[in-house]
Structures are given as structure tokens and as C-alpha cells.
N, C-alpha and C positions, 0 to 999 in steps of 0.2 A: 847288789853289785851288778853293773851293767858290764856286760860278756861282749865281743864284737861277736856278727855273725857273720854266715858265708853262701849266700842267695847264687845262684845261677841263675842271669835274667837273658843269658843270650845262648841259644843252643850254637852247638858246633855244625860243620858239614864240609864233607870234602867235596873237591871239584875239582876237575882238571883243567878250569877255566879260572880268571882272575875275578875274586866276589868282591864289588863294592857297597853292602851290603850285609846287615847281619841278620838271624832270624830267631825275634823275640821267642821267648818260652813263655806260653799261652797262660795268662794270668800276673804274670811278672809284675805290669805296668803298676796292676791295681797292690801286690804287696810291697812296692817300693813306694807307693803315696802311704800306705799306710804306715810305714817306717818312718818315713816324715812327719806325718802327724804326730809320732812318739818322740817327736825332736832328736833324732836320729840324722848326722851327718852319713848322705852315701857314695863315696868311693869307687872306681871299676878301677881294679889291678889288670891288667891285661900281658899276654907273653908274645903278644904282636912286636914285630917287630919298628924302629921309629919310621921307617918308610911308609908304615901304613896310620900312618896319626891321622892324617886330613880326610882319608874316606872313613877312619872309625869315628873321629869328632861328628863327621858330619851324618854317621848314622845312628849314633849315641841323640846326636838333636833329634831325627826325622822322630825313634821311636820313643823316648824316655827326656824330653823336652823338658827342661826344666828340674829333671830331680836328681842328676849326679853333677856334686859338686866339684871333683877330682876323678882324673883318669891317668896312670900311672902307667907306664909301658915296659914291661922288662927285659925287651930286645931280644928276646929268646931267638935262636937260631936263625942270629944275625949271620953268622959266617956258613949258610946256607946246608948245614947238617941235615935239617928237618926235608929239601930239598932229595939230599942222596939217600938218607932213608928211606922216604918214598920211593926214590925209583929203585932200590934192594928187595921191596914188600912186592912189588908188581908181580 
């Protein structure tokens, strides 16, 4: 019975600047080819929000070219929560 799994291939990182850019986790590239080879469809679920689709398609290309076939975005803290929170934690 084939299980889905759950790969972290892009680390997190705050900034208090705007990142267009994300920063692979060191090795990633090479276990999501190999997921492939096991004919393995790969997936990013992402809680980005839809404004940021065009810089993460186009970082999704620069670093993992070629191996995700779907990237799904789940709007997370669209109505800028994630935003006041932050400035509460300060």
C-alpha cells in the first residue's frame, strides 16, 4: 500500500523585508528526483497567500525545475492576521 508522504523541500525564514525567493533545504532537489524515479506524482501544498503565486511559480522553476507537477495555495492569512500577529510578537 502506497502511503503519501510529507518532504519539506523549502525552509522557512523571516524577514522584514519582501522575499521573492525561497531557500531550498540542502538535499531536497536530489530526494524529490528520486521520488520520481519511484513514479511518484509531486505536489507543493503551500499556505502562501494567491498574491504571491507568480514569485513562488517562478521560484519553484529557478530551484526544482521540472519535478512539481501541482502547486496548490491555501490563502492562509489572506485577511492579513499573520501580519498583526507579527507586530503583537515584536
Amino acid at each position: 500500500m502506497d502511503l503519501p508522504c510529507n518532504i519539506q523541500f523549502w525552509d522557512t525564514f523571516q524577514t522584514s523585508e519582501k522575499v521573492h525567493d525561497i531557500k531550498p533545504v540542502a538535499g531536497a532537489r536530489e530526494g524529490l528526483i528520486k521520488l520520481l524515479s519511484q513514479e511518484k506524482s509531486l505536489i507543493s501544498i503551500t499556505g502562501r497567500c494567491d498574491v504571491h503565486k507568480p514569485w513562488t511559480y517562478k521560484a519553484l522553476e529557478k530551484h526544482y525545475s521540472g519535478l512539481i507537477s501541482e502547486v496548490f495555495f491555501l490563502n492562509a492569512y489572506a485577511d492579513l492576521s499573520s501580519h498583526k500577529i507579527t507586530q503583537t510578537t515584536k
